[in-house]
N, C-alpha and C positions, 0 to 999 in steps of 0.2 A: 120276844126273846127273853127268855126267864135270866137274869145274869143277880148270881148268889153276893152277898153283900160284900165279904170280900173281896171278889171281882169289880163289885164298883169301886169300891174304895182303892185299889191298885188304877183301875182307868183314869181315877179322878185324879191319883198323884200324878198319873205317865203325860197327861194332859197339860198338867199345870206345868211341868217339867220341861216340856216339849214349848211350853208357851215363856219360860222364861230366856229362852234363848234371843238374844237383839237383834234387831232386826231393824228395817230402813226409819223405822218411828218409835221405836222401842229400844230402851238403854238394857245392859245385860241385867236381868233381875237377880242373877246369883253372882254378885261381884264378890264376895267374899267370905268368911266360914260362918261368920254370924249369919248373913242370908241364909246359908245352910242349914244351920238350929235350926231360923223361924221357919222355913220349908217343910222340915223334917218335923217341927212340933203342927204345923199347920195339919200335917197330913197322920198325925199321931203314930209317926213311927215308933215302934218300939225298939231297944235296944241298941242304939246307933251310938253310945257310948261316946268317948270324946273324939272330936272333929278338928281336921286338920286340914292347910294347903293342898295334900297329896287327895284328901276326901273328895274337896272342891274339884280339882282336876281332875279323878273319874268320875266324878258325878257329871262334869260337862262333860267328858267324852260316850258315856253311857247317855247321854243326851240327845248327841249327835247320833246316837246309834237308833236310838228312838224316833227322831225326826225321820233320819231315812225310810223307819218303818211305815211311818204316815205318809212319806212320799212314792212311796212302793209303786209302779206301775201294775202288778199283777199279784197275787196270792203266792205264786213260787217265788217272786223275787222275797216279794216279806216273810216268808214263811224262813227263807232261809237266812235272811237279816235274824231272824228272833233266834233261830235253831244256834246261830254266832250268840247271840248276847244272851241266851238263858246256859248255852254248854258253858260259855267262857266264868260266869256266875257258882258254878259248882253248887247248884240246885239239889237240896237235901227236903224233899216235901214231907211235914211233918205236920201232923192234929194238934190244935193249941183252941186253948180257950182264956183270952186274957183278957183284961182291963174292962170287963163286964159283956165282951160279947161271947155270943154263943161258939160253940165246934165251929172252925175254918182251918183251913191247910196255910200255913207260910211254907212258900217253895227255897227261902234261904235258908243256908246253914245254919246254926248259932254262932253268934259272935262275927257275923259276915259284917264287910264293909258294907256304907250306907249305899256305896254305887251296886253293891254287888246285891245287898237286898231289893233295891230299886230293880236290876236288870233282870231278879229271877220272879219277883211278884209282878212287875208289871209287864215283865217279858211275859210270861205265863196268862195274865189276864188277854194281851195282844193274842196272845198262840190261842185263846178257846174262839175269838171272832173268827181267826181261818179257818179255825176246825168245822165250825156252824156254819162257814162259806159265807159272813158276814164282814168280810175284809173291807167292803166298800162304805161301813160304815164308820171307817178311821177316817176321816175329811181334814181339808182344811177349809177356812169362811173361803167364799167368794167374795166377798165384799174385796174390792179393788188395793184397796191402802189398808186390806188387815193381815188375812192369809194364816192365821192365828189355829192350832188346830183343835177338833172336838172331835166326840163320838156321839154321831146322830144313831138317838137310842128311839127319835118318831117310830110310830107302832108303820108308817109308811115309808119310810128312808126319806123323807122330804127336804129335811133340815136342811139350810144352805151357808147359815151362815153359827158366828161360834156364840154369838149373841143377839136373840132376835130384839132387845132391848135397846141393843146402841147399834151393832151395823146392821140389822135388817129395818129397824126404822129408821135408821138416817138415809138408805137406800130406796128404801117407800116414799118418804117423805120427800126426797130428791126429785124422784120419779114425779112424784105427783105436782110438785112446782113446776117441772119444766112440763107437763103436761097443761098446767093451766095454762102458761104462759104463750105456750102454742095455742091455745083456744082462744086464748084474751088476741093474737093476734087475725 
């Protein structure tokens, strides 16, 4: 699947976004506007101007809106989760060339909130996976104690978990102790 840089760089925000939400082992990552900046500078947004409480709070609730994406049982349910969060965004798609990269589309307005920029780029990156009928490559890990979401971009759809680093080798490594220990018995 050919996905134009752009589109990564909106996946790789909606990801992390989606991942900073708290969870049983995990403290909320965007507790406050400051987390916001470093988010926003992490992800070199452009133009998000000064940040506020009210930022914070659509940015978590376009949060929530993005998780259910990933939780989608089927392509119509998420298809129409995104159809809500890219209408509700007032998506204005526009040619830009900035900050040294080449021709790409930004689908927010100008001068959009950062929630509203977030729900129409990375809404839009979400909408090209249903459109290719690759919806089932929005996951979350299997690893038992993560559940943390990715987009398995394997040329095989294989991927299972959001890091083969820490929970597919702590999952391996698990595996293969209790396997010894069954042998050694």
């Amino acid at each position: 699947m050919l996905i134009p840089h752009d589109t990564r760089i909106a996946l790789d925000a909606v990801v992390d976004l989606v991942n900073t939400e708290p969870a049983d082992d995990r403290d909320e990552a965007l507790p406050d506007v400051a987390a916001l900046y470093a988010f926003a500078d992490r992800h070199s947004m452009s133009g998000v101007g000064t940040l506020g409480p009210k930022d914070l709070q659509a940015v978590h609730g376009a949060r929530r809106q993005f998780a259910g994406i990933f939780a989608a049982p089927d392509s119509r349910t998420a298809a129409g989760l995104i159809n809500e969060l890219v209408a509700a965004a007032g998506t204005t798609p526009q040619l830009t060339d900035h900050d040294g990269y080449d021709w790409h589309v930004h689908y927010f307005a100008p001068g959009a909130s950062i929630a509203d920029h977030l729900a129409a780029d990375c809404g839009m990156a979400l909408a090209f996976f249903v459109v290719a009928g690759e919806r089932d490559r929005l996951r979350r890990c299997e690893a038992p104690d993560c559940g943390r979401a990715f987009v398995d971009l394997s040329r095989n759809r294989s991927r299972r978990y959001c890091d083969s680093r820490t929970c597919g080798n702590r999952l391996h490594v698990a595996a293969y102790r209790a396997r010894r220990r069954e042998a050694a018995r």
